[in-house]
VEXKOL-761466 format. One record per residue (C-alpha): residue in three letters; x, y, z. Coordinates in nm, 3 decimals. Layout:
N
<rec><residu>Ala</residu><c1>X</c1><c2>Y</c2><c3>Z</c3></rec>
...
END
This chain:
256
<rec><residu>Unk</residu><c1>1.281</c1><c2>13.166</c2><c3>12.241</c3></rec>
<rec><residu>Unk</residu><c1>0.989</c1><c2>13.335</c2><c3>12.396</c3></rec>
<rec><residu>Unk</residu><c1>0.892</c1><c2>13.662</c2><c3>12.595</c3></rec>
<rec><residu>Unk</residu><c1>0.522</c1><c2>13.703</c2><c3>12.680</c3></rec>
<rec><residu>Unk</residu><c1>0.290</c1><c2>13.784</c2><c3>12.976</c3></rec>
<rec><residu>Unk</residu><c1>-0.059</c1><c2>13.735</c2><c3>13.099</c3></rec>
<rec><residu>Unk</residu><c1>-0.246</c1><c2>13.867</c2><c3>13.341</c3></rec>
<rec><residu>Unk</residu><c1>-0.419</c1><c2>13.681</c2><c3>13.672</c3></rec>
<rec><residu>Unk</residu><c1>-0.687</c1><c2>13.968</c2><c3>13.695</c3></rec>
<rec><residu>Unk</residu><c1>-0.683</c1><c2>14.348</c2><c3>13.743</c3></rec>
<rec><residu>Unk</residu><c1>-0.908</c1><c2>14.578</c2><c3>13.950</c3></rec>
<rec><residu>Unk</residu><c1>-0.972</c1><c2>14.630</c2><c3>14.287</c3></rec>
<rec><residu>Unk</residu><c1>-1.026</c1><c2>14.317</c2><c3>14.392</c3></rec>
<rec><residu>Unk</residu><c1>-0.721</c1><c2>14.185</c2><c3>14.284</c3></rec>
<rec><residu>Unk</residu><c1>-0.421</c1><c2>14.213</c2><c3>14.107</c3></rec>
<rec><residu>Unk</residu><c1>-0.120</c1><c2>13.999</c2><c3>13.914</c3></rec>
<rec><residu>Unk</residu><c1>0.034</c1><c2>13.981</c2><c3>13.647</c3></rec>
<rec><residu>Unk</residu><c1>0.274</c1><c2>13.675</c2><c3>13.470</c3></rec>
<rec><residu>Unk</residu><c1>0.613</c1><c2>13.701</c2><c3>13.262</c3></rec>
<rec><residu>Unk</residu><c1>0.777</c1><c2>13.442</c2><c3>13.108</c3></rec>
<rec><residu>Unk</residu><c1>1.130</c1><c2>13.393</c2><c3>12.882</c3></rec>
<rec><residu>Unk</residu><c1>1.332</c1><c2>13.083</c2><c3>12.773</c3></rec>
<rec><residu>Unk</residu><c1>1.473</c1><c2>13.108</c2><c3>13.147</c3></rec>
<rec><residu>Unk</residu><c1>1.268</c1><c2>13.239</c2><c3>13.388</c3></rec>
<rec><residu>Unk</residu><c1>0.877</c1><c2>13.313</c2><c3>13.471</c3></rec>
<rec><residu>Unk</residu><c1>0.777</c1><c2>13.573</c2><c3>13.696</c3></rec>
<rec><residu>Unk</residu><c1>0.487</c1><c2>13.748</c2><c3>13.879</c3></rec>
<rec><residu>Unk</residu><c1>0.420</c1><c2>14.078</c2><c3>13.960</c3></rec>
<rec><residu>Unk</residu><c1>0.199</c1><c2>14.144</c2><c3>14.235</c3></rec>
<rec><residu>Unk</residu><c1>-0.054</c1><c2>13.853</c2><c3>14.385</c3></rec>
<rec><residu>Unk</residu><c1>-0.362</c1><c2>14.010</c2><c3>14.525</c3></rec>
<rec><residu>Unk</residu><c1>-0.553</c1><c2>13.717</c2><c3>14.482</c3></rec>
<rec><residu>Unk</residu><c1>-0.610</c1><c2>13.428</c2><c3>14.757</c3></rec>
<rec><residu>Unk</residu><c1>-0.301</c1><c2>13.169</c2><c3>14.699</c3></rec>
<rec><residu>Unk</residu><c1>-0.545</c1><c2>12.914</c2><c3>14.589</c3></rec>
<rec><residu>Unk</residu><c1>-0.736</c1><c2>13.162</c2><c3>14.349</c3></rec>
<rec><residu>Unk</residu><c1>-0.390</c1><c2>13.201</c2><c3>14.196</c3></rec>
<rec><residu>Unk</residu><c1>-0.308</c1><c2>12.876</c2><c3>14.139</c3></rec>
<rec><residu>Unk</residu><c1>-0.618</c1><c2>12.779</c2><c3>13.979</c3></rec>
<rec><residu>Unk</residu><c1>-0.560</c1><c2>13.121</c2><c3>13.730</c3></rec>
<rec><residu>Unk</residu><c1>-0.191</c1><c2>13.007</c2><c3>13.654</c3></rec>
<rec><residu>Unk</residu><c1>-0.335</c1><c2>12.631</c2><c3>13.589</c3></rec>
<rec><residu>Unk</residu><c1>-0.578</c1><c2>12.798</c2><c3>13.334</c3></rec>
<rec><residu>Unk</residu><c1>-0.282</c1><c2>12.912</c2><c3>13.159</c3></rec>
<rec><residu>Unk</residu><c1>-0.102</c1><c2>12.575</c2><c3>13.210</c3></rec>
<rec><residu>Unk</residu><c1>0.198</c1><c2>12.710</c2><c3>13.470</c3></rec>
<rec><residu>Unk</residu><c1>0.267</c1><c2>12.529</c2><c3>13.720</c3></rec>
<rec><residu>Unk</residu><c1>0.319</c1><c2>12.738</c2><c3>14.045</c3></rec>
<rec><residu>Unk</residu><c1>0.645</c1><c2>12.543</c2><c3>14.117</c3></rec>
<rec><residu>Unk</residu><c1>0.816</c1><c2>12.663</c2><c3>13.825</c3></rec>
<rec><residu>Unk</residu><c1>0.766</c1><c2>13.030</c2><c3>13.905</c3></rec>
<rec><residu>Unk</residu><c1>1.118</c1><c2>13.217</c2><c3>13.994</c3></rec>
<rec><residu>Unk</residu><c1>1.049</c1><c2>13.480</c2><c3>14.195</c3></rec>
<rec><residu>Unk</residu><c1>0.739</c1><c2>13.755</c2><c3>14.301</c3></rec>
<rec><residu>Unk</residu><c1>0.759</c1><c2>14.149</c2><c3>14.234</c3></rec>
<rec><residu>Unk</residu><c1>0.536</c1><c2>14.335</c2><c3>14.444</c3></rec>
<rec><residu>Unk</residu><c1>0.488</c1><c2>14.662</c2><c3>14.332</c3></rec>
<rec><residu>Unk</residu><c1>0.303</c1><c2>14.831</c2><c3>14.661</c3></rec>
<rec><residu>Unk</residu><c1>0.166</c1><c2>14.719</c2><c3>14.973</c3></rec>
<rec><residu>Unk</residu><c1>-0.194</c1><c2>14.746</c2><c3>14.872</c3></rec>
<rec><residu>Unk</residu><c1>-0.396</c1><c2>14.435</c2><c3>14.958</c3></rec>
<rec><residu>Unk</residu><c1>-0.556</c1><c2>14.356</c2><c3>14.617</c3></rec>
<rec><residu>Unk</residu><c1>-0.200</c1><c2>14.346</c2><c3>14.541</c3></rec>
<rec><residu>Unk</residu><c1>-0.018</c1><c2>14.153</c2><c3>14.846</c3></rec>
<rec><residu>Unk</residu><c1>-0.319</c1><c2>13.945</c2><c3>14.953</c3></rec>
<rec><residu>Unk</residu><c1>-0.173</c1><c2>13.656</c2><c3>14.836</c3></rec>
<rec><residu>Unk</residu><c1>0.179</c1><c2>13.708</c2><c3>14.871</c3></rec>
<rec><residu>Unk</residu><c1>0.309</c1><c2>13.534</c2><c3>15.169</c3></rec>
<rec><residu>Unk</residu><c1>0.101</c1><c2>13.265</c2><c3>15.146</c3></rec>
<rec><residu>Unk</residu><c1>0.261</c1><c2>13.175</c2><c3>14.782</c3></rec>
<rec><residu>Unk</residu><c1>0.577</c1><c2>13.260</c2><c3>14.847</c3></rec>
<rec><residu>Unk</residu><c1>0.620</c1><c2>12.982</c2><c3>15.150</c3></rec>
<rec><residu>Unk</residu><c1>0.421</c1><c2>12.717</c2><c3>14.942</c3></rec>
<rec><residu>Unk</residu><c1>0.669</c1><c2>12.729</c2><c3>14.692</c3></rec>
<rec><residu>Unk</residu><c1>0.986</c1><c2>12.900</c2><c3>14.844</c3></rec>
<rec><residu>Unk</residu><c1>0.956</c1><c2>13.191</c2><c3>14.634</c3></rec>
<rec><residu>Unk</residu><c1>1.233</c1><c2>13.481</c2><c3>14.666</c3></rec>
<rec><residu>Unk</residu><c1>1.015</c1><c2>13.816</c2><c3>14.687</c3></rec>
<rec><residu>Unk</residu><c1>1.097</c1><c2>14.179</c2><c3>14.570</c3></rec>
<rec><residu>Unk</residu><c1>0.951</c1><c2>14.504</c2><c3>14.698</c3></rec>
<rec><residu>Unk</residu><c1>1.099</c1><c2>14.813</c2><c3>14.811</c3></rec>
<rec><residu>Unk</residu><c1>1.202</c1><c2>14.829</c2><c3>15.195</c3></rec>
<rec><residu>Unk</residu><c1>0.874</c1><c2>15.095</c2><c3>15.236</c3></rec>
<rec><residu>Unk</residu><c1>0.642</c1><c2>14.829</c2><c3>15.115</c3></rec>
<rec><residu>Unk</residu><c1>0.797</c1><c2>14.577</c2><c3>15.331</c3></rec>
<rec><residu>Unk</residu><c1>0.789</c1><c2>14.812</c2><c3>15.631</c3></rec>
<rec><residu>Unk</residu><c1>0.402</c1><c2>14.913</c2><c3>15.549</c3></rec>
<rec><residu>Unk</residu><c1>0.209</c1><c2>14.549</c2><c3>15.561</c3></rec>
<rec><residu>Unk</residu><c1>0.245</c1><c2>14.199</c2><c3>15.727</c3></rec>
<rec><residu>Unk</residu><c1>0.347</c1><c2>13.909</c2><c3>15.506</c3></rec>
<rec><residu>Unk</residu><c1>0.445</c1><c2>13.651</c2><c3>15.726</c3></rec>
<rec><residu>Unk</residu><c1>0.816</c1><c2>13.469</c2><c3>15.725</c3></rec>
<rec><residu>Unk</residu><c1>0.909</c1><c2>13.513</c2><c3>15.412</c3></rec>
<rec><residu>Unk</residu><c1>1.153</c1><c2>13.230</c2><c3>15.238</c3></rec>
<rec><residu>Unk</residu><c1>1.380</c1><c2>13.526</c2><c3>15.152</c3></rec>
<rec><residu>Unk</residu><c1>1.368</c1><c2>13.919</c2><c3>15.051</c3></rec>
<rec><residu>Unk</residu><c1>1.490</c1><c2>14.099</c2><c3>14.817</c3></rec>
<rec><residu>Unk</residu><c1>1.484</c1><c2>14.499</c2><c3>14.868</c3></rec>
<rec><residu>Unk</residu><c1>1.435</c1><c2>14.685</c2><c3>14.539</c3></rec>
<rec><residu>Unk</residu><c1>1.592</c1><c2>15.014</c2><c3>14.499</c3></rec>
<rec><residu>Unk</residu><c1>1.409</c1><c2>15.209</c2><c3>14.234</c3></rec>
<rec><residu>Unk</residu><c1>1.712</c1><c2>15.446</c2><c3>14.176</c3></rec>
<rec><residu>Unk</residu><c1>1.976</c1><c2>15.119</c2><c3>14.090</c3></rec>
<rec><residu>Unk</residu><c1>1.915</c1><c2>15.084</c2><c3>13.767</c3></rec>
<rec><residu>Unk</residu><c1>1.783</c1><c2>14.708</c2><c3>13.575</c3></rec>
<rec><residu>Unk</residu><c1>1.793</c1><c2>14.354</c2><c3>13.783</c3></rec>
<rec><residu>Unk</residu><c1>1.916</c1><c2>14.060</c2><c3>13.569</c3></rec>
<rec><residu>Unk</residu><c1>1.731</c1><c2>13.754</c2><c3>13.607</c3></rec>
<rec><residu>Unk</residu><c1>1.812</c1><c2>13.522</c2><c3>13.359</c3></rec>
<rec><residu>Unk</residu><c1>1.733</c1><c2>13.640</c2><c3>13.028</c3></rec>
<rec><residu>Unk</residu><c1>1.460</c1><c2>13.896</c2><c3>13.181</c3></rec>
<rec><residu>Unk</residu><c1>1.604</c1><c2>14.270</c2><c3>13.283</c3></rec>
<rec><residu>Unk</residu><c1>1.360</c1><c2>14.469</c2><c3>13.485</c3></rec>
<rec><residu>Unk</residu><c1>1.369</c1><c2>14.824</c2><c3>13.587</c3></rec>
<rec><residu>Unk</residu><c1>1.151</c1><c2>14.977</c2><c3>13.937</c3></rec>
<rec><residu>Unk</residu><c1>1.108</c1><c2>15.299</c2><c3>13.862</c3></rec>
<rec><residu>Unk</residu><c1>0.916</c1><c2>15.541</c2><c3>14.125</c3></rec>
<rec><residu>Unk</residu><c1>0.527</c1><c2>15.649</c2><c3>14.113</c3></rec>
<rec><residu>Unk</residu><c1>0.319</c1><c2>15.891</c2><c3>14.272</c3></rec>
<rec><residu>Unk</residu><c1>0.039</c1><c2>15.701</c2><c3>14.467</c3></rec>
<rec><residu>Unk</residu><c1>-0.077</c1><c2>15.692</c2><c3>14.814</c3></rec>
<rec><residu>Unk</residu><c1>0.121</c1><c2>15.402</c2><c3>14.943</c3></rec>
<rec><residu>Unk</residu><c1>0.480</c1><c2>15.371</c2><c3>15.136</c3></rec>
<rec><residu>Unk</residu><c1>0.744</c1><c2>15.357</c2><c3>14.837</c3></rec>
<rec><residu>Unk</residu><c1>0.546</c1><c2>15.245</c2><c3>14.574</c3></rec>
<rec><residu>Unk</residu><c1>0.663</c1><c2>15.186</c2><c3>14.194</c3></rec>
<rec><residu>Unk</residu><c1>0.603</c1><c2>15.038</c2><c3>13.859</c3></rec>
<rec><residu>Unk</residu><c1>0.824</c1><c2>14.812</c2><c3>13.605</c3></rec>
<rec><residu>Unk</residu><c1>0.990</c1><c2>14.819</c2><c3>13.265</c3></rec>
<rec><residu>Unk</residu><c1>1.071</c1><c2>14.456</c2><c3>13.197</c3></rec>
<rec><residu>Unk</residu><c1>1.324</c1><c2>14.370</c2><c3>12.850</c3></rec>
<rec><residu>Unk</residu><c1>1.420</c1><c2>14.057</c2><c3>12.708</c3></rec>
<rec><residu>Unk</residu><c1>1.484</c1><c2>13.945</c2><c3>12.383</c3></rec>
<rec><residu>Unk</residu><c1>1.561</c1><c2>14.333</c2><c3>12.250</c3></rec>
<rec><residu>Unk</residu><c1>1.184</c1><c2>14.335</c2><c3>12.304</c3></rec>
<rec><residu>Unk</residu><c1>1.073</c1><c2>14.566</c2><c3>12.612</c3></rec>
<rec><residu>Unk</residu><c1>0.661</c1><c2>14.603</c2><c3>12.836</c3></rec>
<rec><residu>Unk</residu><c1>0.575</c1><c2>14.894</c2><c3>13.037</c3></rec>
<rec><residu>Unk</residu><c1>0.367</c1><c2>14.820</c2><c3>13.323</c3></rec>
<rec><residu>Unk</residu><c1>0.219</c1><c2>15.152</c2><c3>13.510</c3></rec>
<rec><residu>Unk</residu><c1>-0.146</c1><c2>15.129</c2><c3>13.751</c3></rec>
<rec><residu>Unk</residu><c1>-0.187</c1><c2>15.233</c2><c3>14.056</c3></rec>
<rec><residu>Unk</residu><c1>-0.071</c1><c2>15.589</c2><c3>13.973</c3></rec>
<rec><residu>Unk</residu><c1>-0.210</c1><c2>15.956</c2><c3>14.060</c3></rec>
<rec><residu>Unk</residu><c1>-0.074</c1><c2>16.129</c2><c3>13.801</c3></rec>
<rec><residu>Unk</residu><c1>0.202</c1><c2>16.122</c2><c3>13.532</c3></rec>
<rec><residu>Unk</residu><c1>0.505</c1><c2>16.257</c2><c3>13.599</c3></rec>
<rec><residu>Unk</residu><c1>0.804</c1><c2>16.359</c2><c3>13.383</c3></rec>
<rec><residu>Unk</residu><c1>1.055</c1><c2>16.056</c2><c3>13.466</c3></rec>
<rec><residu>Unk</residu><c1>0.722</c1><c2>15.797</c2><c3>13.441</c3></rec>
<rec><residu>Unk</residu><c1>0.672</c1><c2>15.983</c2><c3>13.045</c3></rec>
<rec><residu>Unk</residu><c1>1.037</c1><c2>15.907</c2><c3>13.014</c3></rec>
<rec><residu>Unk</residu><c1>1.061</c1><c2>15.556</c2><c3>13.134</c3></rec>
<rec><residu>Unk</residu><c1>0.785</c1><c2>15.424</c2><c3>12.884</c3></rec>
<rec><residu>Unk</residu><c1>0.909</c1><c2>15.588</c2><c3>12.567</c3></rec>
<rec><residu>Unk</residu><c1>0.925</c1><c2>15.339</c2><c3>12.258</c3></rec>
<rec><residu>Unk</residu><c1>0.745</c1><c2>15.046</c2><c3>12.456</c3></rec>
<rec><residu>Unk</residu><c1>0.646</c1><c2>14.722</c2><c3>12.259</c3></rec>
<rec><residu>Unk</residu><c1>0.392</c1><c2>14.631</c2><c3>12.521</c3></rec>
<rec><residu>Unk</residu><c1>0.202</c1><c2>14.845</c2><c3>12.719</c3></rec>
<rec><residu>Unk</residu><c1>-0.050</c1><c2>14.714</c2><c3>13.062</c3></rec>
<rec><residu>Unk</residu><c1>-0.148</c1><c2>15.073</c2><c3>13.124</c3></rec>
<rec><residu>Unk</residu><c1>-0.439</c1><c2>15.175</c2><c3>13.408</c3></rec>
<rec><residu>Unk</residu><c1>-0.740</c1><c2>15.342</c2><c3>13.276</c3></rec>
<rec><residu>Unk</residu><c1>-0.901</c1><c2>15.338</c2><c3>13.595</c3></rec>
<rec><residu>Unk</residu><c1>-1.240</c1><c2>15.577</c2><c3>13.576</c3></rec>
<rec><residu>Unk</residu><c1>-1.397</c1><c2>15.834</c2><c3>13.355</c3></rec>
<rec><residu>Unk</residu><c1>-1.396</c1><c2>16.154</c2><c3>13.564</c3></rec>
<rec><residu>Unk</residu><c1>-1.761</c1><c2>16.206</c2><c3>13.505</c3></rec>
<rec><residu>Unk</residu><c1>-1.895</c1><c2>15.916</c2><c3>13.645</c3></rec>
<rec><residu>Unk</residu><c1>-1.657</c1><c2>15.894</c2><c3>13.955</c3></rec>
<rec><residu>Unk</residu><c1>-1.839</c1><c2>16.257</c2><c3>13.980</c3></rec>
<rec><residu>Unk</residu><c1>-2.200</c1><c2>16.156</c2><c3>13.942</c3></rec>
<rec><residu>Unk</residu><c1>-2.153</c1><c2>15.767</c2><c3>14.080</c3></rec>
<rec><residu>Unk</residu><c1>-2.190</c1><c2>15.580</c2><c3>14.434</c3></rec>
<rec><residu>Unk</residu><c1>-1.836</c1><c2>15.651</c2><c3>14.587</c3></rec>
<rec><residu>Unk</residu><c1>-1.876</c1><c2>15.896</c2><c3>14.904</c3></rec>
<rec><residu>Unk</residu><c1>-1.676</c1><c2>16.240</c2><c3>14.829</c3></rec>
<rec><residu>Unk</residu><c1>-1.387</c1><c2>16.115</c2><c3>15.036</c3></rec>
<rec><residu>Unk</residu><c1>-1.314</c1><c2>15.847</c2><c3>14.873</c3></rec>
<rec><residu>Unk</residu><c1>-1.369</c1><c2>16.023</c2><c3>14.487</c3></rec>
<rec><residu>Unk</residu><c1>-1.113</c1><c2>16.271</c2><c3>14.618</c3></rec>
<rec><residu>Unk</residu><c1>-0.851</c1><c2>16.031</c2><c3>14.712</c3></rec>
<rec><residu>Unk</residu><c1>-0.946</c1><c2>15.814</c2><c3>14.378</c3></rec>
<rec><residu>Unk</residu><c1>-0.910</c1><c2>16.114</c2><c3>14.155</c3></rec>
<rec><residu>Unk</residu><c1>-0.618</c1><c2>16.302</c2><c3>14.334</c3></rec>
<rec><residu>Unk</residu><c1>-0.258</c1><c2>16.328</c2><c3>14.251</c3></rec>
<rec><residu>Unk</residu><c1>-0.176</c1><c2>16.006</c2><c3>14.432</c3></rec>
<rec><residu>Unk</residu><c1>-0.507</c1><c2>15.822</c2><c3>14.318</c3></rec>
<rec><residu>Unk</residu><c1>-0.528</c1><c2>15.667</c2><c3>14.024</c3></rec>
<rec><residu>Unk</residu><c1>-0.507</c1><c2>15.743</c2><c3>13.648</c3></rec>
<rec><residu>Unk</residu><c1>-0.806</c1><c2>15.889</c2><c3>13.466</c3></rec>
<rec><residu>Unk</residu><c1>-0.902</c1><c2>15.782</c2><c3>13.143</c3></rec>
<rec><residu>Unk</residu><c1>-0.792</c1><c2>16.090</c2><c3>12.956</c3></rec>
<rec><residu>Unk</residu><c1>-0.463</c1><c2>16.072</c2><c3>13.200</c3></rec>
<rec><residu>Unk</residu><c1>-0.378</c1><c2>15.748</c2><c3>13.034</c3></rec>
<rec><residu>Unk</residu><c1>-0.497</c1><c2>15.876</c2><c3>12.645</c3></rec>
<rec><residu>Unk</residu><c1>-0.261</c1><c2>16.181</c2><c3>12.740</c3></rec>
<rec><residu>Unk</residu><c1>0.034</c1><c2>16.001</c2><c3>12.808</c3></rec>
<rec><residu>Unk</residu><c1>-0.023</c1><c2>15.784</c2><c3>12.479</c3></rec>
<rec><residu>Unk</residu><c1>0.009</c1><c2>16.079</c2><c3>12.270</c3></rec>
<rec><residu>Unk</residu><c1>0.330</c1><c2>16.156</c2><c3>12.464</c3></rec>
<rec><residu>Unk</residu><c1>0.528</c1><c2>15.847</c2><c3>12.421</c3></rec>
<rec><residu>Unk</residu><c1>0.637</c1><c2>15.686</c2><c3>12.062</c3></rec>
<rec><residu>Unk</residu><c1>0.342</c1><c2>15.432</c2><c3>12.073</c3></rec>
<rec><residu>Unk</residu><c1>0.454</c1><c2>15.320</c2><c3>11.694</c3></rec>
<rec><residu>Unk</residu><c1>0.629</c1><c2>15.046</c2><c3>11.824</c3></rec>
<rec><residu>Unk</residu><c1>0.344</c1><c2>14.889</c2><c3>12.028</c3></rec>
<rec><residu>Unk</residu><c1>0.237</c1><c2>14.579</c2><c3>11.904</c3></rec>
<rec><residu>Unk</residu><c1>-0.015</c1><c2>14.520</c2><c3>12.258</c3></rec>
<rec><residu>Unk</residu><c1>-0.189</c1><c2>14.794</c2><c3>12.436</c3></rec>
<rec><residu>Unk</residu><c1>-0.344</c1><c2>14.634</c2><c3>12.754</c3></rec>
<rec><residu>Unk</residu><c1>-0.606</c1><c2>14.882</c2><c3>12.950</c3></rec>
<rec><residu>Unk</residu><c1>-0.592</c1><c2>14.780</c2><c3>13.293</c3></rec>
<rec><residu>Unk</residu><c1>-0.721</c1><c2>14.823</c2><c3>13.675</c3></rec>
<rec><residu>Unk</residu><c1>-1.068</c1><c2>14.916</c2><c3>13.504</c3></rec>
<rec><residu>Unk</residu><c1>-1.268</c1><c2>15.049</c2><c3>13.804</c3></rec>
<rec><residu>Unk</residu><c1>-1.616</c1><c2>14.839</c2><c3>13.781</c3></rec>
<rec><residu>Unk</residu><c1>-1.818</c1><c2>15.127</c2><c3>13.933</c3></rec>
<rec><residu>Unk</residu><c1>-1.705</c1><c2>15.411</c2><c3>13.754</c3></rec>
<rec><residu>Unk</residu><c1>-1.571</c1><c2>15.296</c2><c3>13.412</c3></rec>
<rec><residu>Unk</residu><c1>-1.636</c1><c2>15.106</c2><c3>13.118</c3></rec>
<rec><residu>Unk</residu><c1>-1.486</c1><c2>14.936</c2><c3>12.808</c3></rec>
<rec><residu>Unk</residu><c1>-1.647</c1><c2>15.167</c2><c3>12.559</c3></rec>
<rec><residu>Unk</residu><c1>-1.556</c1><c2>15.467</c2><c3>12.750</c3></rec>
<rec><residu>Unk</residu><c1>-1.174</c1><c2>15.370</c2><c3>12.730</c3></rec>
<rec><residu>Unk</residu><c1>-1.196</c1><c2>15.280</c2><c3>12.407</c3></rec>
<rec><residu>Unk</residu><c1>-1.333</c1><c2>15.647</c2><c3>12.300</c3></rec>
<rec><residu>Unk</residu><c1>-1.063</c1><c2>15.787</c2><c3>12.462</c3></rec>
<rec><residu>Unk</residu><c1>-0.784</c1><c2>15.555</c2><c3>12.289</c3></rec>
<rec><residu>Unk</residu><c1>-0.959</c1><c2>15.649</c2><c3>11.949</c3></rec>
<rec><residu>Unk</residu><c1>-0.962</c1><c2>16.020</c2><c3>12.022</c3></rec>
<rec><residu>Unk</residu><c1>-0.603</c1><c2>16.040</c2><c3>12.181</c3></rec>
<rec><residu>Unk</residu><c1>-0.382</c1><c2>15.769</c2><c3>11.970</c3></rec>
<rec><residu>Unk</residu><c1>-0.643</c1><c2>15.628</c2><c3>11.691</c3></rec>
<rec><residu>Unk</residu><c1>-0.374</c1><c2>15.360</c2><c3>11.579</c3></rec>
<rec><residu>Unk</residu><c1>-0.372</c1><c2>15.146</c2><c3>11.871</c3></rec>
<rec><residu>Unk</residu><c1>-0.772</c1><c2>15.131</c2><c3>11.924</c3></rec>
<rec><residu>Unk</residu><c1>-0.637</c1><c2>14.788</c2><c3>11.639</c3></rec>
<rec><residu>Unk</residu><c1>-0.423</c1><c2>14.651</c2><c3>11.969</c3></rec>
<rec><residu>Unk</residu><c1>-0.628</c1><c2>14.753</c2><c3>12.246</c3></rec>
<rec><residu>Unk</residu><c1>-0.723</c1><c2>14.453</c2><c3>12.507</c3></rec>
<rec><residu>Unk</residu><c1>-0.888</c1><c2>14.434</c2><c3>12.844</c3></rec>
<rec><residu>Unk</residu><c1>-0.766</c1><c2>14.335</c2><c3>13.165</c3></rec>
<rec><residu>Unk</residu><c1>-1.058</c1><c2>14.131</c2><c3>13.308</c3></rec>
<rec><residu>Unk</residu><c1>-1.122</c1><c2>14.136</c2><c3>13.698</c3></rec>
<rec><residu>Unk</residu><c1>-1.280</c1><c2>13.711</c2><c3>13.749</c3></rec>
<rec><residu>Unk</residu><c1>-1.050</c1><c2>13.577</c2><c3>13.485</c3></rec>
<rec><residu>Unk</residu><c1>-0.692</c1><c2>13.540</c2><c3>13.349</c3></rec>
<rec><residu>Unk</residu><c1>-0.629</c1><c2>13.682</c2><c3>13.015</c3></rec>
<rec><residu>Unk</residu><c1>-0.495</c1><c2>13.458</c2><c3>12.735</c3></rec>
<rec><residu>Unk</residu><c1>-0.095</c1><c2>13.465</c2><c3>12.660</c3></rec>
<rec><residu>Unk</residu><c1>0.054</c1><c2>13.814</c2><c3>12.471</c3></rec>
<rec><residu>Unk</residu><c1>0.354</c1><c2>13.722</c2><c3>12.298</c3></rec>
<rec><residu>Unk</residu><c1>0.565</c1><c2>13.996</c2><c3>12.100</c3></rec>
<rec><residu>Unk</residu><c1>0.623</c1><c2>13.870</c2><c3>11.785</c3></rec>
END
């Protein structure tokens, strides 16, 4: 019996991210070229064809870029809300699944996963909880700010992949053009890195055994700057803190 997850790559040149039980292995998202993923999910010794179905959380292209294209190669069933269906082009798709965030968990197999809802400046965006094995992740990026149902979703998590996307200071002082730092830092941007410390000290992190910072932005972040925040906000988990890498897969997590 297993339940553990990698990811492909985070940032904003691609996401994904891979789940696997006893029954099933899943990705969520695949912003990466089909053959870029492949190669990623050989490094971690999965073969594409055993792969049961793709999430896609928004319609984003360094999250969909490689959607379509994987999803005919291997016949893969695909779930996204109807607004990110409606919002991008993904070719014939083998067949579609609409995900209603308000429905409560999907059952696949031995793996439950719940959409839940997300402020960010897409169609009908959201985010997963995922459960098997009376073990449960939290997966939230690609989110402006945090909202009262998002706090509630990710209470008592055993795994957390959690954006820290930029330090507000240097989004203020670096390269991006005033537009774009607006929409980055605005309430349908993405999370800051004292957004994501603040919701740490809001949820029970004493169960998390795997804190993943994610969706790093490589312009106006860095490592050591999340990590300050993690030690100042919720010291404990600076001892399970990991990086989501953009070029390269991460190694296996595995709740134990």
């Amino acid at each position: 019996m297993s339940f553990r997850f990698a990811t492909l790559g985070s940032g904003s040149r691609g996401n994904a991210l891979l789940l696997e039980t006893a029954d099933v292995r899943v990705l969520v998202d695949c912003g990466f070229p089909a053959r870029e993923t492949e190669k990623r999910l050989a490094a971690l010794s999965v073969d594409p064809q055993t792969l049961s179905a793709i999430f896609v959380t928004h319609e984003h292209g360094d999250h969909i870029r490689g959607v379509g294209a994987l999803a005919r190669r291997y016949q893969l069933p695909v779930w996204m809300t109807d607004g990110t269906y409606r919002a991008a082009h993904y070719g014939q798709l083998p067949k579609l699944n609409r995900l209603d965030c308000h429905a409560g968990w999907i059952s696949m197999g031995d793996l439950e996963l719940l959409p839940f809802p997300v402020p960010h400046d897409a169609r009908e965006p959201c985010q997963f909880l995922f459960q098997s094995e009376g073990k449960r992740l939290g997966l939230l990026t690609d989110t402006g700010h945090i909202t009262p149902h998002i706090q509630q979703k990710l209470l008592g998590c055993d795994g957390l992949i959690l954006e820290f996307n930029h330090d507000a200071e240097l989004l203020r002082n670096g390269p991006y053009p005033p537009r774009l730092q607006a929409r980055v830092g605005g309430l349908h941007g993405h999370l800051s890195n004292h957004q994501a410390g603040n919701l740490l000290k809001q949820v029970d992190g004493s169960q998390l055994q795997c804190l993943v910072a994610s969706h790093l932005s490589e312009k106006n972040n860095t490592p050591q700057k999340v990590g300050q925040v993690v030690e100042e906000k919720a010291p404990r988990l600076t001892e399970v803190l990991h990086f989501a890498e953009q070029d390269t897969q991460s190694h296996w997590f595995e709740f134990g």
